[in-house]
N, C-alpha and C positions, 0 to 999 in steps of 0.2 A: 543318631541312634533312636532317638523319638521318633524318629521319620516311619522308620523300618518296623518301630514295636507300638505302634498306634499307641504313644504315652502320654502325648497332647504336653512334652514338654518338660516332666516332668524331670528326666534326667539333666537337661537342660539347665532348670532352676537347681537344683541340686550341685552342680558347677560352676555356676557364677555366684552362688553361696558361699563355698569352698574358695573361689578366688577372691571373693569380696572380703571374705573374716582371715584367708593364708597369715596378712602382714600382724596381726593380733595375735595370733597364733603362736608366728614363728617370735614375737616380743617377748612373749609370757611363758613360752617354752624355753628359750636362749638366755632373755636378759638383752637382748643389746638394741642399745639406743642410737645404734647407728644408722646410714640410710641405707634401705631395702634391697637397692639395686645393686650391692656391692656382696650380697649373701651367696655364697654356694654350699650346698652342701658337706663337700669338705671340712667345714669350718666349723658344724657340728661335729658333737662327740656322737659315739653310738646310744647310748639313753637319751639326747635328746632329738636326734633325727629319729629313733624307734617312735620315741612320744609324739612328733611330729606327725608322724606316719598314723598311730592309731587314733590321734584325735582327728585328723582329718577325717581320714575313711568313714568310723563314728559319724561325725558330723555330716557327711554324705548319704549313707549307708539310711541313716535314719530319716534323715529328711525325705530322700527317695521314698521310702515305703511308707512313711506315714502321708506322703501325697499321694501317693497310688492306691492305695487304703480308705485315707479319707473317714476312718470311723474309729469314733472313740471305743468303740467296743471290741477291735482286734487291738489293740493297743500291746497286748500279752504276745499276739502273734509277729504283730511287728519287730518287737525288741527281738524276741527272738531268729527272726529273719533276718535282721541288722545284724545282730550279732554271729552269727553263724557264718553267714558274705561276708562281714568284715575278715571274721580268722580269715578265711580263707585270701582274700582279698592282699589281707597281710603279709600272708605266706610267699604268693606269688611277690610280690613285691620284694621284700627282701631276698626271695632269691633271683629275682632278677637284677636288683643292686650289687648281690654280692657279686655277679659273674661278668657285670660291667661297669664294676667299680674302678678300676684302673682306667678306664675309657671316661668316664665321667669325672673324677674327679682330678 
């Protein structure tokens, strides 16, 4: 995707952000001290895969555009473009859960 949108990366870093903090995430969201690899999402309820879902995105969502940015002085416009792609982002997402949910889980 960097490739294609001259980002020099920045989507990039933004996702192994996301994959680097998920297992913290998913601890502090859940509770369980069990190991990682045995997780599906199944096994969340729906308030805590929703919370899953918006703290990620969140944590994407902003990191992207305060790297693309790069200035303390949009900082107002940032939040606000995180926030806006997140809903949206959200939306898509749960409704693509709902409609392949019996597929995934």
């Amino acid at each position: 995707m960097d490739c294609f949108m001259d980002t020099g990366g920045v989507n990039a870093f933004s996702s192994v952000l996301i994959a680097y903090i998920r297992n913290f995430i998913i601890r502090y969201i859940s509770d369980m001290h069990r190991e990682m690899k045995l997780l599906k999402f199944s096994d969340l309820n729906f308030i805590q895969l929703t919370s899953y879902i918006i703290v990620i995105i969140l944590i994407h969502h902003l990191s992207l555009f305060i790297l693309e940015s790069f200035k303390i002085s949009m900082i107002l416009d940032v939040i606000k473009d995180a926030l806006i792609t997140s809903v949206f982002s959200f939306l898509f997402i749960i409704i693509l859960y709902a409609f392949f949910k019996n597929k995934i889980g």
